[in-house]
C-alpha positions in Angstrom: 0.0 0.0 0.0 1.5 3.0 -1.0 2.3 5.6 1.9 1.2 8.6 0.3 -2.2 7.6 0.1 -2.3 7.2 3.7 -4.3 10.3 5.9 -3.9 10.8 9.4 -5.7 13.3 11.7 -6.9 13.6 15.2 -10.3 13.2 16.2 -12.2 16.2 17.0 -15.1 16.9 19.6 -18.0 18.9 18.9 -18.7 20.5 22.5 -22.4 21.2 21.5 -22.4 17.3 21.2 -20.4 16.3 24.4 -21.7 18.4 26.3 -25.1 16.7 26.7 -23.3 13.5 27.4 -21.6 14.6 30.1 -24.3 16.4 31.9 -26.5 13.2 31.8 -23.2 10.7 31.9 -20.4 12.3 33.6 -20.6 9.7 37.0 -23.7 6.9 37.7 -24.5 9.8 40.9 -25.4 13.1 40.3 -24.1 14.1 44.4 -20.9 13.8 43.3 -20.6 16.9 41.3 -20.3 18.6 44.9 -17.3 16.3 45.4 -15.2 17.2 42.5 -15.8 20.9 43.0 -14.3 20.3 46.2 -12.0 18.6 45.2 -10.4 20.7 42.7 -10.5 23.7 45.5 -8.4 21.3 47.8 -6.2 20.7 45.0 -5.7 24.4 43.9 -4.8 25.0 47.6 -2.4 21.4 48.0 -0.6 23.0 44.7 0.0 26.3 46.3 1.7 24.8 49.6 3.6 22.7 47.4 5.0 25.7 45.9 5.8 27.1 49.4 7.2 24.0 50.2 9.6 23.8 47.2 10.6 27.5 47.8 8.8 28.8 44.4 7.1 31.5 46.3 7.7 33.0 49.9 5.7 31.0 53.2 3.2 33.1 54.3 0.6 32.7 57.5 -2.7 31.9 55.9 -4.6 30.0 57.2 -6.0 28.0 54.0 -9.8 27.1 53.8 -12.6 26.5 51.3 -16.0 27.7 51.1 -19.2 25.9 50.5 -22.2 28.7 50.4 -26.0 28.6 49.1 -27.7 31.1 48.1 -31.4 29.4 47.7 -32.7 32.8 46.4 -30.4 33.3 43.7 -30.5 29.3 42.9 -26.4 29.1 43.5 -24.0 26.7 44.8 -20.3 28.5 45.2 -17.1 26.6 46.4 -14.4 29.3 46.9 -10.5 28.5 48.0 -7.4 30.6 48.4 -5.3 28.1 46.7 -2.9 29.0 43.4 -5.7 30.6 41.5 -5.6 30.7 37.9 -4.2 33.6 35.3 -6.4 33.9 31.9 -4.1 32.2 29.8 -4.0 28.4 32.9 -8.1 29.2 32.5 -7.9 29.2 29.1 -5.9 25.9 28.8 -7.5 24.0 31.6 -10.6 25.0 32.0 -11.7 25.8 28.5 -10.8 22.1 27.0 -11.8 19.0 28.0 -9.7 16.5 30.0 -6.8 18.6 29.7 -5.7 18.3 33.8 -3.5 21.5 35.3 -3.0 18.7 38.0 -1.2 15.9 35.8 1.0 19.1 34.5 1.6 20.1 38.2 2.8 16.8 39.1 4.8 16.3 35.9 6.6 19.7 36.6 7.2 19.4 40.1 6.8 16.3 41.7 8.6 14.3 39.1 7.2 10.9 38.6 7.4 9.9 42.6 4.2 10.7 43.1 1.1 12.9 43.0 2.1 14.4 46.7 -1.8 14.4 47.9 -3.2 16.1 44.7 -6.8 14.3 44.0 -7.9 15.2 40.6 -5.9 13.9 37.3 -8.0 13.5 34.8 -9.5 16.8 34.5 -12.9 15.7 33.5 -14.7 16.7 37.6 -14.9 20.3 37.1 -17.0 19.3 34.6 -19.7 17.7 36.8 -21.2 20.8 37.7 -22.9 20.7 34.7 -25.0 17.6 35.8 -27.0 19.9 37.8 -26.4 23.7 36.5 -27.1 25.3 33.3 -24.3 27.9 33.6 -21.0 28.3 35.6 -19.1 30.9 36.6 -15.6 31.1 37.9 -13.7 34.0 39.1 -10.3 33.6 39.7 -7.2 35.2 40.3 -3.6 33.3 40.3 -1.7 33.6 42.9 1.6 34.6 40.4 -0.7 38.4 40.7 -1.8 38.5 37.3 -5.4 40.4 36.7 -8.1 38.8 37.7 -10.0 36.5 35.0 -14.3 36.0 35.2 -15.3 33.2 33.3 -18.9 32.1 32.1 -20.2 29.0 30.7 -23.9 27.5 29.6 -24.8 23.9 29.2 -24.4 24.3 25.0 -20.4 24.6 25.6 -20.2 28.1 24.7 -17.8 30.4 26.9 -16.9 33.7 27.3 -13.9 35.2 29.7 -13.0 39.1 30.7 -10.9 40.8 33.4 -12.1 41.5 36.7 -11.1 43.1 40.0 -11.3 39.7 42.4 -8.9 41.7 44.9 -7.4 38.2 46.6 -5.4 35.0 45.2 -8.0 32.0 45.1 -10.9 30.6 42.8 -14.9 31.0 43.3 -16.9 28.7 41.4 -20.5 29.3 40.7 -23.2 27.2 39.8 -26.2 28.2 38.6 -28.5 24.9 39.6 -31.4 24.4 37.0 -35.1 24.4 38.1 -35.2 20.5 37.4 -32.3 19.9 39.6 -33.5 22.4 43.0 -33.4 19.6 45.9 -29.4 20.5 45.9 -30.5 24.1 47.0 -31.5 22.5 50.2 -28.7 23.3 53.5 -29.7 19.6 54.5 -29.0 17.6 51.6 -25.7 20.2 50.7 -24.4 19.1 54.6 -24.7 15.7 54.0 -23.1 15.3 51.0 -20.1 17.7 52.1 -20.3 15.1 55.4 -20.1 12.0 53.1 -17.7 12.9 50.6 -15.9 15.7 52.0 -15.8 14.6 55.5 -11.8 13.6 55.6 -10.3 16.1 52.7 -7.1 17.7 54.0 -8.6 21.4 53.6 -10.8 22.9 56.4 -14.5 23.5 54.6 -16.6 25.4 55.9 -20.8 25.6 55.3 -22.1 29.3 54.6 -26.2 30.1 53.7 -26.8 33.4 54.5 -28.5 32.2 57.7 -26.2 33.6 60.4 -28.4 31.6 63.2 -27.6 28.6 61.5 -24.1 29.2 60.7 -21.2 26.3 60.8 -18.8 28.1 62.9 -16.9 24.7 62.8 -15.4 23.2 59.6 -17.1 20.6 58.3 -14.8 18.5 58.0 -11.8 16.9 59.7 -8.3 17.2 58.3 -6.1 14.4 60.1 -8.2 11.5 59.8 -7.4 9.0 62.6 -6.1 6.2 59.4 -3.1 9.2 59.0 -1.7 8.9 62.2 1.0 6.5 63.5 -0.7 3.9 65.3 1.9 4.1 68.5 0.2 7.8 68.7 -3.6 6.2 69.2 -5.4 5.7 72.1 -8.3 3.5 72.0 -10.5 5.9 73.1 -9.8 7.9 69.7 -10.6 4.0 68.0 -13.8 4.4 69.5 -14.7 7.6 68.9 -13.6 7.7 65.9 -15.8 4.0 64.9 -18.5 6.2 66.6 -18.2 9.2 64.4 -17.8 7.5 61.1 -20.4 4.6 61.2 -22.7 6.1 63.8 -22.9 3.1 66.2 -22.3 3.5 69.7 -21.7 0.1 70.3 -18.4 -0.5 71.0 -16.2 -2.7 68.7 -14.8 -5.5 69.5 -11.1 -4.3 68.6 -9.6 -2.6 65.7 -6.6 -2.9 62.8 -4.8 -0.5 62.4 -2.8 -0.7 58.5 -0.2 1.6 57.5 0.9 -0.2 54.2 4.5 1.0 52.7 5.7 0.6 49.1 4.7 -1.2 47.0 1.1 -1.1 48.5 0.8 2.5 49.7 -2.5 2.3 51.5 -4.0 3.0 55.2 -6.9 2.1 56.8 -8.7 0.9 60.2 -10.5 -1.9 60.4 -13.2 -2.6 63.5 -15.1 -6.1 64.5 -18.1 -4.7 65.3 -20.0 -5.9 68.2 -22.9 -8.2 66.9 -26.0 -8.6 69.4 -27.1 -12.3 67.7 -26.3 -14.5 64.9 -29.5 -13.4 64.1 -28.7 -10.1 63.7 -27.2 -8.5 60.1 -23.5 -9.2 59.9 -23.3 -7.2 56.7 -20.3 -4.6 57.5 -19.2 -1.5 55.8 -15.9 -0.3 54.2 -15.5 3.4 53.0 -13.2 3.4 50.2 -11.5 6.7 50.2 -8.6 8.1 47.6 -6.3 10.8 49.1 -9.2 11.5 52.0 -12.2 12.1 49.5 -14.9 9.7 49.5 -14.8 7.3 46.4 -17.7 4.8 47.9 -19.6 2.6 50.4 -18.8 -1.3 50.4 -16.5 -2.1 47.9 -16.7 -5.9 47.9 -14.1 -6.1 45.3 -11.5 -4.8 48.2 -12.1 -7.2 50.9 -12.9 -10.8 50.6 -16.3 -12.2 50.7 -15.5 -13.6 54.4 -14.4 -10.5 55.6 -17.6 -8.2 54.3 -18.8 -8.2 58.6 -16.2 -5.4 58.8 -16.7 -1.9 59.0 -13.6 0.6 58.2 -12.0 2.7 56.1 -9.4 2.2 53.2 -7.6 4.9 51.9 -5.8 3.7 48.3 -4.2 6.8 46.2 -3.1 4.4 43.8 -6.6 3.8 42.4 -8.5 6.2 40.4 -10.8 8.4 42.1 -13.8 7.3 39.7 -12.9 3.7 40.3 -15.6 0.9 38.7 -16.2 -2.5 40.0 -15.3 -4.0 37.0 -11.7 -1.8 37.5 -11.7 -3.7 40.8 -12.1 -6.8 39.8 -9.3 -7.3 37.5 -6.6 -5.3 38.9 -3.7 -6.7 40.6 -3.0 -4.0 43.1 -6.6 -4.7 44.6 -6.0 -7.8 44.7 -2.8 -7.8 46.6 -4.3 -5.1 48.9 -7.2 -7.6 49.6 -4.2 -10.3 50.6 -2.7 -7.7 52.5 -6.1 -7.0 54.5 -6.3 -10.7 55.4 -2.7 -11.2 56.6 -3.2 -8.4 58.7 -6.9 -9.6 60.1 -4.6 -13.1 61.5 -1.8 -11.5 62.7 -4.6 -9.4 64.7 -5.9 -12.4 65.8 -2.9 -14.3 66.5 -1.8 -11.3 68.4 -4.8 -11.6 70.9 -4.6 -15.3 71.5 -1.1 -15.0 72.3 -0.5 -11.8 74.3 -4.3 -10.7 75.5 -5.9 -14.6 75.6 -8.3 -13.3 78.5 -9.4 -10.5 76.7 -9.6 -13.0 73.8 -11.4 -15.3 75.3 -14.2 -12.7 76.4 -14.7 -11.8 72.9 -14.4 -15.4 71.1 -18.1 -15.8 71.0 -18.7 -13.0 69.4 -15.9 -13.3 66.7 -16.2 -17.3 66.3 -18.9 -17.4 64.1 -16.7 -15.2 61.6 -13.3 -17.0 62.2 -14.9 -20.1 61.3 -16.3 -19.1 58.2 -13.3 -17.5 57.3 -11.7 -21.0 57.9 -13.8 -22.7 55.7 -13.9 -20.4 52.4 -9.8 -20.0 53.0 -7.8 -22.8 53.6 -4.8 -20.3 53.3 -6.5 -18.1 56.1 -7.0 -21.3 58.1 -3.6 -22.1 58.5 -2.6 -18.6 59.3 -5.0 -18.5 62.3 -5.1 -22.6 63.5 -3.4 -21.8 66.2 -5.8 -19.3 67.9 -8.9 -21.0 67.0 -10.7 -21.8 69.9 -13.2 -24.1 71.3 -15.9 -23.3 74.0 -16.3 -25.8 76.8 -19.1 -26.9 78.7 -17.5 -25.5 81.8 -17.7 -22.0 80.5 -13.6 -22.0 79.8 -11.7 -22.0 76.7 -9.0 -24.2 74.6 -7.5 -24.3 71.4 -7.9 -27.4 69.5 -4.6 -28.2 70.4 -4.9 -27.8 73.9 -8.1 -30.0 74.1 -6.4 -33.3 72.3 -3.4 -32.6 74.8 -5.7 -33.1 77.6 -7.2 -35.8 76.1 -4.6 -38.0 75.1 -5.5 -40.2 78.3 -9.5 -40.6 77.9 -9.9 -39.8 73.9 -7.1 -39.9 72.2 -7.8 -37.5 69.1 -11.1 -37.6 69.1 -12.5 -33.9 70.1 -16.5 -34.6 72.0 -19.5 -31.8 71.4 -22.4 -30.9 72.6 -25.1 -29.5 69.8 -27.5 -28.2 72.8 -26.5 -27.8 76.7 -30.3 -28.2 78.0 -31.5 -31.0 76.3 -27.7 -33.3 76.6 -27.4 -32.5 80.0 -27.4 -36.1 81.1 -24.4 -37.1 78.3 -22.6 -33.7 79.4 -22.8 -35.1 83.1 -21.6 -39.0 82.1 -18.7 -37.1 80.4 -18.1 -34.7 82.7 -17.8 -37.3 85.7 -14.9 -38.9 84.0 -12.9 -35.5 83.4 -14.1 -35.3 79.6 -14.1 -32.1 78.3 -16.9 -31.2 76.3 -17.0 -28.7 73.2 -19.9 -26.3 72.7 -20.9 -26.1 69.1 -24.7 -24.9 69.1 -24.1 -22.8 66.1 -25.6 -23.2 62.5 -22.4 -22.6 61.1 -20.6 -25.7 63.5 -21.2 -28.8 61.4 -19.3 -27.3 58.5 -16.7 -25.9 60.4 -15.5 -29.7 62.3 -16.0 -30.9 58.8 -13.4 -28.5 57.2 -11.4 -29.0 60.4 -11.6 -32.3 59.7 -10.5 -31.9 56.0 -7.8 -30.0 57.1 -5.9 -32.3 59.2 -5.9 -35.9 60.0 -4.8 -36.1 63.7 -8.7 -35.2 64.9 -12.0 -36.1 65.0 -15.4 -34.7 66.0 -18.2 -36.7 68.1 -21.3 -35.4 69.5 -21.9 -37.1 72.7 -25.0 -38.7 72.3 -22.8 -40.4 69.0 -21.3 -43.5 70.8 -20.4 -44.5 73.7 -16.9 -43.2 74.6 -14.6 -46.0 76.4 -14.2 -43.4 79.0 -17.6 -43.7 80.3 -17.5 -47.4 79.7 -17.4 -49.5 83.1 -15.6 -52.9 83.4 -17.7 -56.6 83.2 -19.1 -58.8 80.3 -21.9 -57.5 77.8 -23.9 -60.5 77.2 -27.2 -59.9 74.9 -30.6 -60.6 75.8 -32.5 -61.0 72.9 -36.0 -60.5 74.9 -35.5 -57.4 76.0 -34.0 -56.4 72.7 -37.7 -57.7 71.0 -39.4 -55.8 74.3 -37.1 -52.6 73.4 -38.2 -52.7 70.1 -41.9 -53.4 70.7 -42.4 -50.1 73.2 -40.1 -48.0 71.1 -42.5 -48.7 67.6 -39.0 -49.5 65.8 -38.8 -52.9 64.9 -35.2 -52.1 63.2 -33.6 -50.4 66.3 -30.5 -51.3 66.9 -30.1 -52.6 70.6 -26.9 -52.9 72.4 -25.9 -53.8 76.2 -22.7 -51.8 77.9 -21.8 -51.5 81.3 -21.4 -47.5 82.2 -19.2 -46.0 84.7 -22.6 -44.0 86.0 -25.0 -46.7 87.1 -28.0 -44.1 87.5 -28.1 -44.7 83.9 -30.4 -47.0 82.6 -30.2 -46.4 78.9 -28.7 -44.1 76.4 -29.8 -43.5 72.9 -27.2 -42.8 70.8 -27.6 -41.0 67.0 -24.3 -41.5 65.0 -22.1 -39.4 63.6 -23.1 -39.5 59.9 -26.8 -39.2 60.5 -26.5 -36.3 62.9 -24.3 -34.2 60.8 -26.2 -34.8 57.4 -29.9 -34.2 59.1 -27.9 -30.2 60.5 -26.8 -29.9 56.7 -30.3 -30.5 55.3 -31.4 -28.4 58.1 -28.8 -25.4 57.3 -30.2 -25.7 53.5 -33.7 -25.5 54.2 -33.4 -22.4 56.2 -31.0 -21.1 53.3 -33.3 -22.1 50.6 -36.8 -21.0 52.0 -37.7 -24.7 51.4 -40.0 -26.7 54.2 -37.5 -28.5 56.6 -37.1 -32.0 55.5 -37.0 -35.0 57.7 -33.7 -37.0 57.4 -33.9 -40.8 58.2 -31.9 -41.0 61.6 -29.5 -44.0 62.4 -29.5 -44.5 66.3 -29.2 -47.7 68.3 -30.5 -47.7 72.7 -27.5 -48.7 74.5 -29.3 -50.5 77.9 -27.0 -50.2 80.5 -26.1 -53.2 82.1 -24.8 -52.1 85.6 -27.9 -50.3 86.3 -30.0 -51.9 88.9 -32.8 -51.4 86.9 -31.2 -53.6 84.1 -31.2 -56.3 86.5 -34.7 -56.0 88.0 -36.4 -55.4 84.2 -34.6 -58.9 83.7 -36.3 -60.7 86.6 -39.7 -58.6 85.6 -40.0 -59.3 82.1 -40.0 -63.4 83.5 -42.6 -62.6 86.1 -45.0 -60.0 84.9 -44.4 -59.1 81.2 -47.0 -56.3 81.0 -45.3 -54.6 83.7 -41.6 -54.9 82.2 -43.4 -53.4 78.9 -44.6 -50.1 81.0 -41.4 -49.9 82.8 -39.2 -50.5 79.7 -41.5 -47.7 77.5 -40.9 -45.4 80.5 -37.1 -46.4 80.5 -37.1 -45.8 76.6 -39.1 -42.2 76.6 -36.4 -41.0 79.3 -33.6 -41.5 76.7 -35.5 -39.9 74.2 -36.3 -37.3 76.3 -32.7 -36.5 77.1 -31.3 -36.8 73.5 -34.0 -34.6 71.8 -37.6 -33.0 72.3 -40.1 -35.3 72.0 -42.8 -35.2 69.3 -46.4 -34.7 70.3 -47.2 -38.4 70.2 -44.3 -39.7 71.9 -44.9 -37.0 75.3 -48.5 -38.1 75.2 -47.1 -41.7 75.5 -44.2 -40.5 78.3 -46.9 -39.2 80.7 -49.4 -42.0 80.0 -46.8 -44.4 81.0 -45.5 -42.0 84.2 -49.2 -42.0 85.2 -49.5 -45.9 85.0 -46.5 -45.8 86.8 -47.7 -43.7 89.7 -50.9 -46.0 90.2 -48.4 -48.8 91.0 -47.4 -47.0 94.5 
């Protein structure tokens, strides 16, 4: 192909055609015009520091601020700053062409290519978000290198004009005329909290004006030094608190806090809280603020933390991601991702830390905090083996162990094998047995438990989990022969309506005992799953066939005297064995309508022996 033939060009915008775009376009939220406003008066004001700083111009006293003011009468928002101002030819450049940024040419010129220095805007797209709600702007503005004063006017076609004028001081006052379709931002309430929610931590003091001098903010609006900026060896944990308080408007206290001050190549900072959750009923659902450079970018991005972690509330400040940031940005870049890694490392250590150098104060809170360690644990296996170590379990007894610690103590009476109880009230009588023969018992009455011994399981090879009522441990086993009896077994069967039941004879250790039912393993664990995914699901619960076996204790004395019955007066052995059956139900489960009928027909027969 011959090069001659070839045309190049640039391509060229037609403002009376981009404008509409952008005024309907421009960002998914209209609030956020109010943002970039602001944020291009904190930049105008970071520049001119920086200048001080670099000894361009002279250090002078001022005391820097920016000014948010409404004029509902005149249908105006202004945001004024005594920052670096702009000269006519900077207005004409930056201002008057699209995308062009002032601030990338700042940072190219004097901050090399280290770093932006705190400057927020870099695209130079945002001042054009006033547009989204006004259907003129003015600017007046006056550089700070003394050159005259430049007024500035724009309408919504695109179409411009610019002429001197006396502004007497260095700074820029930006004025937007807000269109009658668009007059719920002339409104001090909704103004407040959108300066509160996306101005709340920018590093210039703003400051609220109306016209209203009884409702004056004599008090910025905002704070300046964010907690997440300070050295955490400076923080008390009253400031933790209040600052939780402040930000998230919960006066529950958290459980603790992370702190993160993340170096190169990272560069982020943040504080992290467990909040304090009143139920597992109660929404776990947490919050993250995503801020860049201390200006508000959003609420809960998931993309940041991992799905585990979401019951947190904090803040993350990232400069390295763009201030209009989109999820689908998120999800495919790298530095999120490491800066989600980062988050979790940081979440264990935490952890670790309490378990190992505050396990009292650790052990207060575990309840609280167990229900998301575990499911941490189960979605991470990397996570898991991070935190192993401080996982602990809650025993009967109201103490605590790691797992670890229990199989220690074990090694004597159950050898890797880790006992639980799904429900304190109604296994009181298997929590005693175990109890009387210095068995720990684990407490795992939460939804979320059967899945968590499972992974546990998964995970390493040296444990098991039993519920209690699952067999009978050789702890609680006493010493002597187990012979069979086949009639009781038939007369066990016959008053229990289960023809298949599986009946054993043991001697216990406790002869108070007369018979233990006993569910295994498998069967218990799969009827919790089908219960976890009806409750999940919406779906009616479902009724899981159940695998359990009557273990007939054969030192009781009741054993023996059933025996000697069942020879002597058969329909007496069949009340007392019913009776002897219901009690085991009764302590391994609730009983169904039908079968506490039965129980306190039987008890009354019973009675009307004496």
């Amino acid at each position: 192909m011959n090069s001659e033939n070839i045309k190049k060009g640039g391509i060229s915008v037609d403002t009376e055609h981009i404008f509409p775009i952008i005024k309907k376009w421009l960002y998914s939220e209209k609030d956020i015009f109010l943002r970039e406003i602001v944020s291009n008066a904190t930049d105008a004001i970071t520049k001119y520091k920086r200048l001080q700083s670099l000894g361009q111009i002279p250090s002078d006293d001022c005391a820097y601020r920016i000014t948010v003011t409404l004029d509902k009468d005149a249908g105006t928002i202004s945001v004024s700053d005594n920052g670096i101002g702009m000269s006519a030819e900077e207005l004409e450049t930056y201002i008057c062409n699209i995308a062009l940024s002032g601030a990338f040419e700042f940072i190219q010129k004097y901050e090399g290519e280290g770093g932006a220095n705190g400057i927020i805007g870099h695209f130079g797209l945002g001042f054009y978000s006033a547009f989204m709600v006004s259907d003129s702007v003015e600017i007046y503005t006056k550089s700070f290198t003394d050159a005259p004063g430049v007024h500035w006017v724009c309408d919504e076609s695109g179409s411009y004009s610019t002429e001197a004028c006396d502004k007497a001081d260095r700074g820029t006052t930006v004025i937007m005329h807000v269109t009658d379709e668009e007059r719920e931002y002339l409104d001090r309430t909704r103004l407040i909290g959108m300066l509160r929610k996306y101005c709340a931590f920018m590093p210039v003091e703003i400051y609220f004006e109306d016209g209203d001098e009884e409702k004056a903010e004599s008090a910025p609006i905002n704070d300046t030094a964010p907690l997440w900026q300070s050295n955490p060896s400076d923080c008390t944990d009253e400031q933790y608190k209040d600052f939780y308080n402040k930000v998230f408007s919960d006066f529950k206290e958290p459980l603790f806090h992370i702190h993160i001050n993340a170096d190169y190549p990272l560069n982020f900072k943040g504080i992290l809280y467990f909040p304090r959750i009143s139920s597992e009923y109660e929404s776990i659902e947490g919050q993250v603020k995503l801020y860049y450079n201390q200006v508000f970018v959003a609420d809960n991005i998931k993309e940041v933390i991992p799905d585990y972690l979401l019951m947190l509330r904090g803040v993350l400040d990232c400069p390295e991601l763009p201030l209009n940031v989109s999820r689908s940005y998120l999800q495919n870049n790298t530095y999120v991702t490491k800066v989600s890694a980062h988050i979790v490392k940081k979440v264990a250590d935490k952890l670790n830390s309490l378990c190992n150098l505050e396990r009292e104060q650790y052990e207060k809170i575990w309840n609280d905090i167990r229900i998301f360690v575990e499911y941490a644990s189960i979605r991470d296996r990397k996570f898991y083996e991070r935190v192993k170590g401080s996982l602990l379990l809650s025993l009967t007894d109201g103490t605590h162990v790691t797992v670890d610690e229990y199989l220690e103590k074990a090694k004597v009476t159950n050898e890797g094998v880790v006992y639980y109880t799904t429900d304190r009230a109604l296994q009181a009588q298997y929590i005693s047995l175990f109890a009387s023969q210095g068995i720990s018992v684990a407490v795992l009455e939460k939804t979320l438990d059967t899945q968590f011994i499972s992974a546990l399981e998964s995970y390493r090879d040296d444990v098991k989990f039993k519920r209690i009522d699952a067999d009978v441990a050789e702890a609680i086993k006493g010493d002597g022969e187990v012979s069979e009896q086949p009639e009781l077994t038939e007369l066990f069967r016959r008053v229990s309506g289960s023809e298949q039941m599986s009946v054993t004879y043991q001697p216990l250790k406790d002869a108070s005992v007369p018979a233990l039912l006993n569910v295994t393993e498998e069967s218990s664990r799969m009827a919790e799953m089908m219960r976890m995914y009806a409750m999940s699901t919406g779906a009616a619960p479902m009724d899981f066939p159940t695998e359990y076996s009557l273990v007939v204790n054969t030192a009781s004395p009741l054993y023996a005297k059933l025996l000697t019955l069942h020879a002597q007066d058969p329909e007496k052995a069949a009340l007392i064995a019913g009776h002897i059956y219901s009690l085991s139900l009764l302590a391994q489960r609730k009983l169904t309508a039908e079968e506490l009928q039965r129980f306190l027909s039987d008890s009354f027969s019973l009675l009307e022996l004496l």
